[in-house]
C-alpha positions as a Python dict, from the first residue, in 0.01 Angstrom:
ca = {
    (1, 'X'): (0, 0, 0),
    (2, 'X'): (100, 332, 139),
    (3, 'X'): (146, 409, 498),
    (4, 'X'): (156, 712, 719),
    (5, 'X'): (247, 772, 1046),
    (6, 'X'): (-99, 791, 1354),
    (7, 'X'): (-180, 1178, 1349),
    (8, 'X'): (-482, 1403, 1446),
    (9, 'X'): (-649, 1652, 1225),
    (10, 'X'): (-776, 1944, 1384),
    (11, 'X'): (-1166, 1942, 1296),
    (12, 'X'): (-1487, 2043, 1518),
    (13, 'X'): (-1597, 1776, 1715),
    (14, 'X'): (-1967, 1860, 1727),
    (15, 'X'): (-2258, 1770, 1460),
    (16, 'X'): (-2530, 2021, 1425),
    (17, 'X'): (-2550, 2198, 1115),
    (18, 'X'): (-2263, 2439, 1115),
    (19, 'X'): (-2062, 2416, 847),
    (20, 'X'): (-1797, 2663, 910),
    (21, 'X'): (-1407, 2574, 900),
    (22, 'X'): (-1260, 2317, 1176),
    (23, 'X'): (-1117, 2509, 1429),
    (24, 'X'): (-762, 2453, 1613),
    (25, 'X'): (-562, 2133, 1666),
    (26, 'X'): (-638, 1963, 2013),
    (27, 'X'): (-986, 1829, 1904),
    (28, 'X'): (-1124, 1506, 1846),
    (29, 'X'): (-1109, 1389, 1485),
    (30, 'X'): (-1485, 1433, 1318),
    (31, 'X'): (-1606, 1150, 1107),
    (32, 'X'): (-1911, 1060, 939),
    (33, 'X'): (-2061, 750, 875),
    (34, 'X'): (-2304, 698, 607),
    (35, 'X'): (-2586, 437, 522),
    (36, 'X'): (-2843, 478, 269),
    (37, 'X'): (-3125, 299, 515),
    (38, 'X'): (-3155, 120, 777),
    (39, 'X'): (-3350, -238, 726),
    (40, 'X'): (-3314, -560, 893),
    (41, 'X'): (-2965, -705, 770),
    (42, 'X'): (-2649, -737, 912),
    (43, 'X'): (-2446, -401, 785),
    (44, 'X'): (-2715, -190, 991),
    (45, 'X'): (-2640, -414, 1294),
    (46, 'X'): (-2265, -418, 1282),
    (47, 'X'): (-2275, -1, 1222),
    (48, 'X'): (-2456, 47, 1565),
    (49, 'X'): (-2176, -162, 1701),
    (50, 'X'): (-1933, 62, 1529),
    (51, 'X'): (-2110, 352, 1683),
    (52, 'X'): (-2130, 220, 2034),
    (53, 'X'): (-1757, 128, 2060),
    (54, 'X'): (-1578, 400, 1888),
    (55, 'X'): (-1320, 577, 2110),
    (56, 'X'): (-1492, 857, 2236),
    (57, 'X'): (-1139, 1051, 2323),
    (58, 'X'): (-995, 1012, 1947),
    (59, 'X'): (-1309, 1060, 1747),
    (60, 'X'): (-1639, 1254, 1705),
    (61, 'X'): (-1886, 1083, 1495),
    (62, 'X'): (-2164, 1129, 1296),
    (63, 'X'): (-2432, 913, 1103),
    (64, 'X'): (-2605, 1052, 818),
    (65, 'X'): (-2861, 835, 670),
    (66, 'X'): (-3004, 894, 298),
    (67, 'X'): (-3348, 806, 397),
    (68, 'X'): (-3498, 780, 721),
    (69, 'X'): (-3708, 415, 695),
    (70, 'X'): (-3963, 265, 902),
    (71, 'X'): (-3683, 18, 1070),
    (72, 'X'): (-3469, 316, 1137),
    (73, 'X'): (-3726, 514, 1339),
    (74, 'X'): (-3886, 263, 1496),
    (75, 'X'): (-3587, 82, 1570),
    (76, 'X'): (-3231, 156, 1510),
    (77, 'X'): (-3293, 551, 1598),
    (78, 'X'): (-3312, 462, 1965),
    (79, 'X'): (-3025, 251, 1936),
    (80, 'X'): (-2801, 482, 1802),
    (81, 'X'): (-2565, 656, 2121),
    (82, 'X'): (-2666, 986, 2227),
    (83, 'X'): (-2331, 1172, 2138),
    (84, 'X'): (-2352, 1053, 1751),
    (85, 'X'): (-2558, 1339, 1575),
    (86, 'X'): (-2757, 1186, 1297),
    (87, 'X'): (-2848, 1394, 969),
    (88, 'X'): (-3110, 1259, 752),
    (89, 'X'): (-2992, 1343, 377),
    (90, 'X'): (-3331, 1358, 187),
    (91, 'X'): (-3495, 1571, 444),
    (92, 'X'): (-3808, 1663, 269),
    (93, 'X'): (-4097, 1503, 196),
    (94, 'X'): (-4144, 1538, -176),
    (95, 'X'): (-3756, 1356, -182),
    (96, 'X'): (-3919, 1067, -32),
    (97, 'X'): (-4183, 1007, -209),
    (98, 'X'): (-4112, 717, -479),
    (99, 'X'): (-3913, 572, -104),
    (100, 'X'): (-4186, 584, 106),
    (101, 'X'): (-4399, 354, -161),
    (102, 'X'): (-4106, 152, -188),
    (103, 'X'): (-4066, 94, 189),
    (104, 'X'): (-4483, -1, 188),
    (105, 'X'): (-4487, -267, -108),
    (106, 'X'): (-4677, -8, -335),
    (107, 'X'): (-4399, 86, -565),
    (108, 'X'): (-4486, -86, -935),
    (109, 'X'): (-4255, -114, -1212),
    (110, 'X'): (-4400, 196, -1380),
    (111, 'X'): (-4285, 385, -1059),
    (112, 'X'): (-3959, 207, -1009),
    (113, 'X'): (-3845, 349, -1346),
    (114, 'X'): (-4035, 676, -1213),
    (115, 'X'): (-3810, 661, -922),
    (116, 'X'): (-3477, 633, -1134),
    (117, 'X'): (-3574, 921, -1290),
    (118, 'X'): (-3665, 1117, -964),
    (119, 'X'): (-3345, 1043, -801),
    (120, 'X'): (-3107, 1093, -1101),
    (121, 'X'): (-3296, 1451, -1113),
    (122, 'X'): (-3390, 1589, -762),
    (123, 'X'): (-3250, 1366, -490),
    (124, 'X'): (-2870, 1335, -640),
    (125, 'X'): (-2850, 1666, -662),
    (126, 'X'): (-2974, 1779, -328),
    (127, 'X'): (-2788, 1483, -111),
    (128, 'X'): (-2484, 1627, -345),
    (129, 'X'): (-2511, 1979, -177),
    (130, 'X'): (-2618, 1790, 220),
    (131, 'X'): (-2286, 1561, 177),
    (132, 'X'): (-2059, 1863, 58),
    (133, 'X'): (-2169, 2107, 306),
    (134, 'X'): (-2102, 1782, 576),
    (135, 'X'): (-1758, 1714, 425),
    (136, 'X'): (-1677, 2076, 557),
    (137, 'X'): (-1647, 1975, 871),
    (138, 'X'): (-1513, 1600, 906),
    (139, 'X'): (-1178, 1474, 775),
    (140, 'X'): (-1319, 1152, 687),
    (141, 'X'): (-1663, 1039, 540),
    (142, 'X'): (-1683, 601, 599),
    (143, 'X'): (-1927, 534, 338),
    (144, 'X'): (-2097, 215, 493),
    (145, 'X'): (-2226, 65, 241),
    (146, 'X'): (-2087, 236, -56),
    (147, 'X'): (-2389, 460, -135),
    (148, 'X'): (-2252, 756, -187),
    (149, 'X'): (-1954, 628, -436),
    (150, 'X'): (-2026, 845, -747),
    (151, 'X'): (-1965, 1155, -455),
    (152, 'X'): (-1630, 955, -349),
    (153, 'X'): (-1310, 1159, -323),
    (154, 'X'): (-1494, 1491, -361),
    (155, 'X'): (-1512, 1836, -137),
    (156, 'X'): (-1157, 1766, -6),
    (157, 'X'): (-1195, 1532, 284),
    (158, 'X'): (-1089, 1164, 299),
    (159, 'X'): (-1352, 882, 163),
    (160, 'X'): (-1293, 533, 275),
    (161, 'X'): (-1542, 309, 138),
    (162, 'X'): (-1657, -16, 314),
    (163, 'X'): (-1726, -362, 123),
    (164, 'X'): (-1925, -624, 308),
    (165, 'X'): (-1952, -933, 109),
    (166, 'X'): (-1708, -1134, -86),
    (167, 'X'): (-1634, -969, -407),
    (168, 'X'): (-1593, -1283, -604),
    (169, 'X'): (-1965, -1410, -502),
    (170, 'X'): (-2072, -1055, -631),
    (171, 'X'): (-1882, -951, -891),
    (172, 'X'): (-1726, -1313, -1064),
    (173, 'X'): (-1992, -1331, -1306),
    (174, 'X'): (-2093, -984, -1388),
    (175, 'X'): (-1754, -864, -1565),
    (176, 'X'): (-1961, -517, -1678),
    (177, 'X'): (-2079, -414, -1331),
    (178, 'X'): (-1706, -523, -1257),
    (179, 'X'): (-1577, -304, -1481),
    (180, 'X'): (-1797, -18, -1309),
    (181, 'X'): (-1730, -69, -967),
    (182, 'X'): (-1366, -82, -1057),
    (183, 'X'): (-1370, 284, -1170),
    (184, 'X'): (-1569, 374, -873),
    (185, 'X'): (-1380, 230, -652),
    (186, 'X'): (-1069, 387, -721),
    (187, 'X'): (-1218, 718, -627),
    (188, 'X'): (-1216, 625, -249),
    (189, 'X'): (-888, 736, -84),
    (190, 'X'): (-934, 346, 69),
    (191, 'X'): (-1141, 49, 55),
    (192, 'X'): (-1177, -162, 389),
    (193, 'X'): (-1250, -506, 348),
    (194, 'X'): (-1385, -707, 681),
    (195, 'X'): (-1110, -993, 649),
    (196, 'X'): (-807, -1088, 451),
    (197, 'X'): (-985, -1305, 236),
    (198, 'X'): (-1217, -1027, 89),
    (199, 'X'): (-886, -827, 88),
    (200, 'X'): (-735, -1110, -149),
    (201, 'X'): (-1019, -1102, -363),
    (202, 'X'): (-1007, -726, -415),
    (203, 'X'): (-657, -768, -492),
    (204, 'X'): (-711, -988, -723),
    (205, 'X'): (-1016, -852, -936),
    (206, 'X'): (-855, -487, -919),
    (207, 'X'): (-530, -493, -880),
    (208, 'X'): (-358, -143, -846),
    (209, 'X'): (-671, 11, -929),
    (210, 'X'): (-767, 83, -565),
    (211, 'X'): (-573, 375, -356),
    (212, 'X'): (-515, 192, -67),
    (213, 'X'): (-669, -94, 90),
    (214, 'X'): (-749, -215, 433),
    (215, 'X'): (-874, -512, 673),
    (216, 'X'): (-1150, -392, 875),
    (217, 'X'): (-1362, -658, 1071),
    (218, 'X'): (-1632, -572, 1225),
    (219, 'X'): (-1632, -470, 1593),
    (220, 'X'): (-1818, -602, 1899),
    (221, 'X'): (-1914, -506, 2269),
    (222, 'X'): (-1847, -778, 2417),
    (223, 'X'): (-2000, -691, 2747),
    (224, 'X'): (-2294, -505, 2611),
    (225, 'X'): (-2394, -829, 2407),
    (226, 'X'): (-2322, -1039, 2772),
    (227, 'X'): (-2528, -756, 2953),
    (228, 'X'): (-2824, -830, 2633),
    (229, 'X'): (-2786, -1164, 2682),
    (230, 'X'): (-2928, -1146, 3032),
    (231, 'X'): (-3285, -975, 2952),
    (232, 'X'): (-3537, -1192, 3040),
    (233, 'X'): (-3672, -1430, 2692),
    (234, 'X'): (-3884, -1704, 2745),
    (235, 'X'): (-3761, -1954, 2485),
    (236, 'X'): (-3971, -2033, 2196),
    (237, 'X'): (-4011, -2434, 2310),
    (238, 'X'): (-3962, -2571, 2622),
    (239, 'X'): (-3681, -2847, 2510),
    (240, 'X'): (-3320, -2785, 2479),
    (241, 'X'): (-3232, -2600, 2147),
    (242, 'X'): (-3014, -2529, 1870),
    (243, 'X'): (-3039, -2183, 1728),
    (244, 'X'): (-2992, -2037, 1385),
    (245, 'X'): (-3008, -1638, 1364),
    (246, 'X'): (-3036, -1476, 989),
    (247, 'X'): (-3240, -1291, 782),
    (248, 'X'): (-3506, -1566, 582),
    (249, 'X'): (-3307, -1469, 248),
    (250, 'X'): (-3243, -1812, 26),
    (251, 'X'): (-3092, -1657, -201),
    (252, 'X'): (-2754, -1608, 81),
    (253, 'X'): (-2869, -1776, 430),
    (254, 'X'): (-2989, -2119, 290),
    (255, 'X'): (-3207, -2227, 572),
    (256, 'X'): (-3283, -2464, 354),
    (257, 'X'): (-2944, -2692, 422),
    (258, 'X'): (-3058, -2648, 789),
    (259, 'X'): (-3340, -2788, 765),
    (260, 'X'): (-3286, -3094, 602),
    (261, 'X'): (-2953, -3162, 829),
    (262, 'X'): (-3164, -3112, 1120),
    (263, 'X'): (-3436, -3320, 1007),
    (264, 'X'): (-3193, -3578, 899),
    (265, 'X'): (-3056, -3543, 1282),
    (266, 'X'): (-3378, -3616, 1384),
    (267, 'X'): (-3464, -3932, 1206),
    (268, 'X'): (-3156, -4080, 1276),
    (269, 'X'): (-3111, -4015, 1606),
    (270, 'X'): (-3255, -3973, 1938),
    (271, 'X'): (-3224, -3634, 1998),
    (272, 'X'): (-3391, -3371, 2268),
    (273, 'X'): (-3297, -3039, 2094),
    (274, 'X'): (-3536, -2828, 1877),
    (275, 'X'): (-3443, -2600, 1634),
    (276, 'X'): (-3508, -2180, 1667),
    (277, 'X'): (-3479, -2003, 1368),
    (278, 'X'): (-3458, -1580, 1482),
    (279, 'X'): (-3524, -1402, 1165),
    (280, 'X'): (-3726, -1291, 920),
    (281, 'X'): (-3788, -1260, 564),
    (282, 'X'): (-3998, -1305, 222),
    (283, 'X'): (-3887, -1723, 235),
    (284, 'X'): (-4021, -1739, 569),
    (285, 'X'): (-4361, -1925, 448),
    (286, 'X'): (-4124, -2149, 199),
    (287, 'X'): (-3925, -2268, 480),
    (288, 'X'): (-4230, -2360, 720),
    (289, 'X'): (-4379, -2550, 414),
    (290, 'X'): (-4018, -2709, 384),
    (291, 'X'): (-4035, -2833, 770),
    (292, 'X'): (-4390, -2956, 769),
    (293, 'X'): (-4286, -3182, 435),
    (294, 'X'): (-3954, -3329, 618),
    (295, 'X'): (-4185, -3400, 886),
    (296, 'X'): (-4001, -3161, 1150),
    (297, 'X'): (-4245, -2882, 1176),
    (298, 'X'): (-4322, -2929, 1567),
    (299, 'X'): (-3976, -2888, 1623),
    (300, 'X'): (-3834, -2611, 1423),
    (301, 'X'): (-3976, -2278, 1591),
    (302, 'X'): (-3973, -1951, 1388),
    (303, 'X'): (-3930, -1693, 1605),
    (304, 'X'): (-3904, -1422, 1373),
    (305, 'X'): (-3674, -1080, 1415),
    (306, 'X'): (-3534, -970, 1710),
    (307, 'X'): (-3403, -645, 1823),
    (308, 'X'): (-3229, -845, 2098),
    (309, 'X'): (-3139, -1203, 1992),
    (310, 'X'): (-2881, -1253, 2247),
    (311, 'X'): (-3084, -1433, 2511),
    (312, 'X'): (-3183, -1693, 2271),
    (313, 'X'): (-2846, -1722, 2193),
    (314, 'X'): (-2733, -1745, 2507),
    (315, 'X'): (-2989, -2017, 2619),
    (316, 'X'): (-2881, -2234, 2253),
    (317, 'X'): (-2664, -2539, 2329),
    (318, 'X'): (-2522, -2371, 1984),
    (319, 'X'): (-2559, -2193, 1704),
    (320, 'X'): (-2534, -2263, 1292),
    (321, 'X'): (-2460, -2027, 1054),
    (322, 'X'): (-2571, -2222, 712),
    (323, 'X'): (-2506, -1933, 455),
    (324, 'X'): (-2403, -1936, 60),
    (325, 'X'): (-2188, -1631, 106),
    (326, 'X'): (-2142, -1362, 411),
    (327, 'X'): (-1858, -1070, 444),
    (328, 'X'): (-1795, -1095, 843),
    (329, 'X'): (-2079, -1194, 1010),
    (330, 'X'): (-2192, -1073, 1331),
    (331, 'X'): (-2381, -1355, 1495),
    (332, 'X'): (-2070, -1547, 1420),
    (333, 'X'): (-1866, -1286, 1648),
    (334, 'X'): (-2169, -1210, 1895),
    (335, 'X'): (-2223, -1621, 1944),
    (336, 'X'): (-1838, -1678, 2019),
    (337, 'X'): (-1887, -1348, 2249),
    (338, 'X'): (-2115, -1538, 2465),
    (339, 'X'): (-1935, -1844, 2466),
    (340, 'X'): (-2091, -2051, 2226),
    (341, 'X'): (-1993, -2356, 2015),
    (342, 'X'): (-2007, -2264, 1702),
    (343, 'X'): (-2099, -2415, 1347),
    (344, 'X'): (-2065, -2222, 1017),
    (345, 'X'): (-2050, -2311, 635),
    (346, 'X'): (-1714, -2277, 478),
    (347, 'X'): (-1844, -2012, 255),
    (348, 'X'): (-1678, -1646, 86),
    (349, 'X'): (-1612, -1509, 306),
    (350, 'X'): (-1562, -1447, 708),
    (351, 'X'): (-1658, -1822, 853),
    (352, 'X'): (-1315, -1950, 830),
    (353, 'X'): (-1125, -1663, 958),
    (354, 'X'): (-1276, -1619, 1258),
    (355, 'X'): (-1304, -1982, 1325),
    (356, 'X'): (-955, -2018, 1271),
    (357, 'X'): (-957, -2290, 1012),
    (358, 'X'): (-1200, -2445, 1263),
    (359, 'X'): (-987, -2392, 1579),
    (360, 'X'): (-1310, -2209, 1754),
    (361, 'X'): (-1599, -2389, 1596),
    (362, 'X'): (-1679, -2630, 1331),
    (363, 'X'): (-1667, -2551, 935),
    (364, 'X'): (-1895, -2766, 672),
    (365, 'X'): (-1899, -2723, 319),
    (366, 'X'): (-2190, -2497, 155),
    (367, 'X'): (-2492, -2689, 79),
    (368, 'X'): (-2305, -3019, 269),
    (369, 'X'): (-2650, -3162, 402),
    (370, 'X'): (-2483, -3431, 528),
    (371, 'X'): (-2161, -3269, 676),
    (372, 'X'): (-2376, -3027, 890),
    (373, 'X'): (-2579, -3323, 1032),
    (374, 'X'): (-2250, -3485, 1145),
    (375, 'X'): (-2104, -3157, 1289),
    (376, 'X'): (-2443, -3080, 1476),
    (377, 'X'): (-2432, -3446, 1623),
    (378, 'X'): (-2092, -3407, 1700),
    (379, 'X'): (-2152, -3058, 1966),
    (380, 'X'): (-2441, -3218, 2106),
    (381, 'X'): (-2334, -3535, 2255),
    (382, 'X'): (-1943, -3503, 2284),
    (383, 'X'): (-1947, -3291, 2609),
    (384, 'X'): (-1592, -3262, 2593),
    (385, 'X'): (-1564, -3112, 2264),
    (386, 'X'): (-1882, -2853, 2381),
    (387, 'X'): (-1695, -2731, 2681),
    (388, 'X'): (-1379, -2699, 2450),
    (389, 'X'): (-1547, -2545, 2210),
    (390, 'X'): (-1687, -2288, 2457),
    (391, 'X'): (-1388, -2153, 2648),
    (392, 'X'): (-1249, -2120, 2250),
    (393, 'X'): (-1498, -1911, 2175),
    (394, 'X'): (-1420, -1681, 2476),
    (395, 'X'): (-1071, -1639, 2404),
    (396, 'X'): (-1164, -1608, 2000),
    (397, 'X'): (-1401, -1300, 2083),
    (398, 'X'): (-1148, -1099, 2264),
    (399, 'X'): (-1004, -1045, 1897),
    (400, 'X'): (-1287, -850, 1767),
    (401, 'X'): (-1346, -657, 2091),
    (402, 'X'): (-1388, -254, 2148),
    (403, 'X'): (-1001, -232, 2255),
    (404, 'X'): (-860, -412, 1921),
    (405, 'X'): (-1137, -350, 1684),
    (406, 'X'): (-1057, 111, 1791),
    (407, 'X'): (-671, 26, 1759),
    (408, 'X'): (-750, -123, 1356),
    (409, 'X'): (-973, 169, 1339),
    (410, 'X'): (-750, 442, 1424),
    (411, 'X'): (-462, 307, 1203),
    (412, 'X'): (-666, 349, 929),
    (413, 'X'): (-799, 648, 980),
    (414, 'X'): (-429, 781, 1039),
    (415, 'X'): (-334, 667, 729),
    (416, 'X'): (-624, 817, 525),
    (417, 'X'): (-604, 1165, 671),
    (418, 'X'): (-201, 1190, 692),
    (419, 'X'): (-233, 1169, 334),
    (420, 'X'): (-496, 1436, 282),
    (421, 'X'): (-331, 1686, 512),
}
């Protein structure tokens, strides 16, 4: 992969709608992030960390959002920093029409296909003209989620594009929208994966296709998420607790392995701790019939989404991550940041690199009913292995804090707009 030498390119370091030329050197460098909406998963979460931690003296940032959902304004908007401008792409009503339905369960199948046509028609066009009059005045656009790749490497500024889940769980059995993304993807001046394992399978699946590519992880604040963690949360139950935070998606978290180790736990042993499950999602009413038919439903509490999960984190004697597949998964990071022991499935991809092969919390297999029940019984009554476990976590954070994650950060954007100078 190419490299370049850490340089600044003079651009403006505001964001209101001026989209004249970048003015002198001495400035910070102007970037824009971009998401296409903010819902409840984990890329919208680890983007406001992004936005919180970003070096303020090296780089003025932007968010632009394609459309402005319920979650974003009556959620993520306020959590957003004051200095980042935001720009909502489809600005006008009649461009969110077919999206508003959407976002209220009312869109059918006749007006999902009327919605393909819509945006193919009206809202491509007129996001085309928002991002190019943007791209004026920042040297790099970070597409987020990879929304905007059929605009990627146009209107003369750098485009690095940001993939958050393994590409073989994605892509291994699709070989046509493999094919597609390929071509795509080569238009980005970079790709960041979020750990070297991603990076290995993009590598492998495209080869010299891609530019240049990158290992991103995602960043934390580690004493933001400690200062969270103190905000008074009165505990779902009033017995000690092991706590599981995800989005109620089957189809990725598998709750569903939880449950039956923990009820397996539970019949087998004599154990004090409930189980919290933070989250939400369309299985939620599947996995509560699940619980109540293994017999366990008294002590698994649902305590649905959080804005702030951290204090039931923090009050967990530890946490499981029980997923099919993940990219780099924040609760992971935020759980070690708050010095917790740790269990995670062994899944593509981000579990086993930040656990360091299991060095700072345990790994099952995906699925491993049985292997999870062990490793939960394991961190709750070998107090020497907790307490190890928990000064590893500490020291395990410290990797993915504001300091490390902005010195990554910078390096890549170096690269990226060296070239394009």
């Amino acid at each position: 992969m190419p490299t370049a030498a850490l340089s600044r390119t003079p651009i403006p370091s505001h964001a209101g709608p001026d989209t004249s030329a970048p003015p002198s050197a001495g400035e910070r460098l102007a970037v824009l992030f971009h998401i296409v909406d903010f819902n409840d998963g984990g890329i919208e979460s680890s983007l406001i960390q992004w936005l919180r931690v970003f070096d303020r003296e090296r780089f003025a940032v932007t968010l632009s959002v394609m459309h402005s959902s319920p979650a974003f304004e009556t959620r993520f908007r306020a959590l957003v920093p004051p200095d980042v401008g935001i720009e909502i792409l489809a600005d006008r009503d009649w461009l969110n029409y077919f999206q508003t339905r959407r976002y209220a369960r009312k869109l059918s199948k006749l007006g999902r296909v009327g919605r393909d046509v819509f945006n193919t028609l009206a809202v491509r066009p007129y996001v085309k003209r928002r991002v190019e009059a943007l791209a004026r005045r920042h040297a790099l656009i970070v597409d987020y989620d990879m929304s905007l790749r059929r605009l990627a490497g146009r209107f003369d500024t750098a485009w690095l594009g940001v993939n958050h889940f393994s590409f073989d769980a994605r892509l291994g059995a699709r070989p046509r929208k493999k094919r597609r993304l390929a071509t795509q993807f080569a238009r980005y001046d970079g790709i960041a994966a979020l750990n070297q394992h991603m990076a290995d399978e993009a590598r492998r699946m495209f080869g010299d296709g891609l530019q240049r590519l990158f290992v991103l992880p995602n960043a934390i604040d580690i004493e933001r998420i400690r200062h969270n963690a103190l905000a008074s949360e009165a505990p779902p139950c009033d017995a000690p607790y092991i706590v599981s935070v995800a989005r109620l998606d089957e189809i990725q978290k598998d709750h569903r392995t939880l449950l039956r180790a923990y009820a397996r736990l539970v019949r087998e042993g004599d154990i004090a701790e409930h189980l919290v499950i933070v989250g939400d999602g369309a299985f939620r009413g599947e996995l509560e019939g699940l619980a109540s038919e293994l017999d366990i439903a008294t002590r698994v509490h649902f305590a649905g989404y959080r804005d702030n999960p951290h204090p039931l984190v923090a009050g967990a004697r530890l946490q499981v991550l029980s997923s099919r597949y993940e990219g780099m998964p924040m609760v992971l990071l935020e759980a070690l940041a708050l010095g917790k022991p740790v269990i995670a499935s062994d899944c593509p991809t981000g579990p086993r690199e930040i656990l360091g092969d299991g060095r700072f919390g345990i790994l099952f297999a995906v699925g491993a009913v049985d292997e999870l029940a062990d490793a939960m019984r394991r961190l709750l009554t070998d107090d020497a292995l907790n307490r190890r476990m928990q000064a590893r976590a500490l020291e395990r954070a410290e990797e993915y804090g504001v300091a490390a994650s902005n010195e990554r950060f910078a390096r890549c954007v170096s690269e990226l707009t060296t070239t394009r100078s």
